[in-house]
C-alpha positions, 0 to 999 in steps of 0.5 A: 442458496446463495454462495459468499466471497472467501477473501484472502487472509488479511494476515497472511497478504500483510506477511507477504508485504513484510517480507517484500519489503525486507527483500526490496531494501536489499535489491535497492541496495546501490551494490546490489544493482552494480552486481545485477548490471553486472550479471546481465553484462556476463550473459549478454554482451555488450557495452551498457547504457541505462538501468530501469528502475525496478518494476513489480509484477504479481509474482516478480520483480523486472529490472531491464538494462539498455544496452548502447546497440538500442537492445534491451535484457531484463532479470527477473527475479520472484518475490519473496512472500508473492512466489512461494515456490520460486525455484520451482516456478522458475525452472518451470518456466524456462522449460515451457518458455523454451519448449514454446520458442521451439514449436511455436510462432508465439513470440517469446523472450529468449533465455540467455540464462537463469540461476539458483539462489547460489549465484544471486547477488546478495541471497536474491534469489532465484533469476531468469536473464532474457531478451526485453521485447520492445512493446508500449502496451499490453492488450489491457490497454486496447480492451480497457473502459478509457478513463478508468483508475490505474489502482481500479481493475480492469474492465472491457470497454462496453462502447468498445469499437467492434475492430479493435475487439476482434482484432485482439481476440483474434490475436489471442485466439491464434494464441490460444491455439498454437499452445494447445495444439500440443498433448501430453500423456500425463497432467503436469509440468514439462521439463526437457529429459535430455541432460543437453538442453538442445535436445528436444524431448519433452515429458511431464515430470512435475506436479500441474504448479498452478497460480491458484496453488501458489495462492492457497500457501500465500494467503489461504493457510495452506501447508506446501505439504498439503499440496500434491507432491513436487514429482506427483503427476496425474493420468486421468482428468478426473483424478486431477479434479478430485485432487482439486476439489480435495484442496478446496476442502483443505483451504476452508479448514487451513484459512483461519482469518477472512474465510467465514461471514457466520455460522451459517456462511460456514455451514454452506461452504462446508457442504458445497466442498463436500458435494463438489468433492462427491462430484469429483468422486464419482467422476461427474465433473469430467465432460470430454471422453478422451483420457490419456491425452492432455495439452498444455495450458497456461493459467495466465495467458490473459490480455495482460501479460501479452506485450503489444504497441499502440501505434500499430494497432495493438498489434501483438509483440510477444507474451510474456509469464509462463510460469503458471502453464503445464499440460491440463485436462481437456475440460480446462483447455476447452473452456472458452477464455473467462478473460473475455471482459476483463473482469472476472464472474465474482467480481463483476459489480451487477452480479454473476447473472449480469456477468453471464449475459454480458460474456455470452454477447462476447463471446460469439464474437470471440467464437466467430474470430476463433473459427477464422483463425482456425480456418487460416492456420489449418490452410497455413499448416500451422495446426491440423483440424484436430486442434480446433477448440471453437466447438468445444468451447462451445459446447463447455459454455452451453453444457455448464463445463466452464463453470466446473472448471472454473470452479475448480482453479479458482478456490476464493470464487468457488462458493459463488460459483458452485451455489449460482453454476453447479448446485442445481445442475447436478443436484436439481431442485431443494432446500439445504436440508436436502444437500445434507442428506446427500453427506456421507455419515462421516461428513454430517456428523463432522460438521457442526464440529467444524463449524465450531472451530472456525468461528473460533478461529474467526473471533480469534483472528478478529480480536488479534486484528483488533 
């Protein structure tokens, strides 16, 4: 039993391109770079020097300004069809950007201002303006195979030199470590609960915004209404893992171009939603016994978005893109990074098997630096023995936790992972008829039914493409 690829709606992905496009002739507008200079003029003084070409990112669009004292601001603004909730995110980020400059060392940029659709120049949107943190590189490019394609993804180097990898797992373990040695009672956002903004209490007030959530509206079919509430928050792992597993279910029924191979395809995905949500159910997928206490957690804190400079040996500058963190469960926060070599499990070219052999070899060096820098920063002051993650990261790999929670942020890699990961760790030993024995009534009868509906909509969606 083998699981297959969902892919992004090809529909979907090209009506975001649209709508990018329709918004990048707007903000390439002469007038409206004048307005922009002169917003960031407002918020951070000086005489101006050069304007940067606009740069895109995954979710935003940068434009820096360079200012004659040699400093440099930048705004950003997310991009129309890419952030689907831009005001959301945004107000997120300024929170835990804020809330991480106050309680950590992690170099962050310092907001000078950000702003609702209403101050935009030209209707552009939500914007964030902040310091630009001089850098060369990010650590992709110290990990990276030399000579790889820009337009290819990244994947580590295996001749790497053993200095440079431990370095920068040792720079992103201290990462790692300073933004999880914060807890939370609830799973969520975090916002500042004072009406003055230099006060410091801090409180889960939002739903868990996710990079995965963002995507299943974007380019998965997924109604905004069908995700948690904009004020839903969740005081047990397990409730939050039901929540997912109740979404990837909701993805498989929403997506309706790009989501099914066949009919038998269909009827695997199907059922492996129906026995992850059953896992989910009997609170079998949570494997840390804590509950009531939560840290905080960034699904984008990956090599690429931390700001470095080659000429000091990719030493670190300052990390960038937080929009994507709120305060996670344990098993989330406990599972060693999947960033590791870059690539991911699903779409590593010699399979998940040959992926799994290559992390485990680097992942013990990345263990063996994580244990360093926690002796260091325990002898510092900078976290306290209760704030190692190295043992439970170790324990998450060896006792199959990763791929659980791995399998429930990433919704286009779930089947692979449930089929070759999870399956037979809970279930043992069978054949298919075996798994659907192991439906509720309401689900077997249901899902030929389903079945049905999506090659419907699949040779409709084909003929449209057509």
């Amino acid at each position: 039993m083998k699981g297959r690829l969902m892919f992004f709606d090809e529909v979907a992905w090209d009506k975001s391109d649209g709508q990018l496009a329709t918004w990048k002739a707007t903000l390439l507008n002469e007038e409206s770079m004048k307005k922009i200079t002169t917003l960031i003029k407002t918020h951070r003084h000086g005489v101006a020097g050069q304007l940067f070409p606009p740069q895109k990112g995954s979710f935003n669009m940068v434009i820096r300004l360079r200012f004659i004292d040699g400093a440099s601001a930048i705004i950003r603004f997310p991009i129309p069809g890419y952030s689907v909730f831009p005001d959301e995110k945004l107000h997120h980020e300024v929170s835990v950007m804020r809330f991480l400059e106050r309680h950590t060392g992690i170099r962050i940029p310092h907001v000078l201002y950000h702003g609702s659709s209403d101050e935009s120049p030209y209707g552009l949107g939500p914007f964030i303006i902040m310091e630009y943190i001089d850098h060369n590189a990010d650590l992709v490019d110290a990990l990276n195979t030399p000579g790889l394609p820009d337009e290819e993804r990244p994947v580590l180097d295996p001749s790497i030199d053993e200095n440079r990898l431990r370095s920068v797992y040792n720079q992103m373990a201290g990462l790692l470590l300073q933004v999880a040695k914060h807890s939370f009672p609830r799973i969520g956002c975090i916002s500042n609960a004072a009406k003055d903004e230099f006060d410091d209490e801090w409180v889960v007030m939002h739903r868990p915004l996710s990079i995965n959530m963002n995507e299943l509206v974007q380019v998965g079919g997924v109604a905004a209404e069908d995700l948690p509430g904009i004020t839903e928050t969740f005081d047990t792992g397990a409730g939050y893992l039901l929540a997912l597993a109740e979404l990837h279910m909701t993805h498989l029924s929403s997506q309706q171009n790009d989501a099914i191979d066949d009919a038998q395809d269909c009827r695997m995905k199907y059922i492996a939603r129906c026995l992850f949500r059953k896992l989910a159910r009997e609170a079998r997928l949570c494997w840390v016994a804590e509950e009531g206490m939560f840290k905080l957690f960034c699904d984008d804190l990956r090599p690429a978005n931390i700001l470095a400079n080659s000429e000091f040996g990719y030493k670190i500058s300052g990390a960038i893109d937080w929009e994507f963190a709120y305060a996670a469960p344990l098993e989330f926060v406990y599972s060693p990074p999947c960033w590791l070599l870059l690539e991911r499990p699903e779409y590593w070219e010699d399979g998940i098997d040959d992926w799994e052999r290559v992390y485990e070899t680097r992942l013990e060096v990345f263990l063996q630096e994580l244990r360093m820098r926690e002796d260091v920063d325990i002898r510092r002051g900078v976290i306290g023995e209760e704030n190692r993650l190295s043992g439970h990261m170790r324990e998450s790999w060896d006792n199959g936790g990763f791929w659980v929670s791995y399998a429930a942020r990433r919704s286009w890699a779930f089947d692979i992972i449930y089929w070759a990961r999870i399956d037979r760790r809970f279930f043992g030993e069978g054949n298919l008829e075996d798994r659907i024995e192991l439906l509720t009534v309401e689900e077997r009868d249901g899902m030929e039914a389903f079945v049905r509906r999506k090659l419907a909509e699949k040779e409709e969606g084909g003929l449209v493409g057509y």
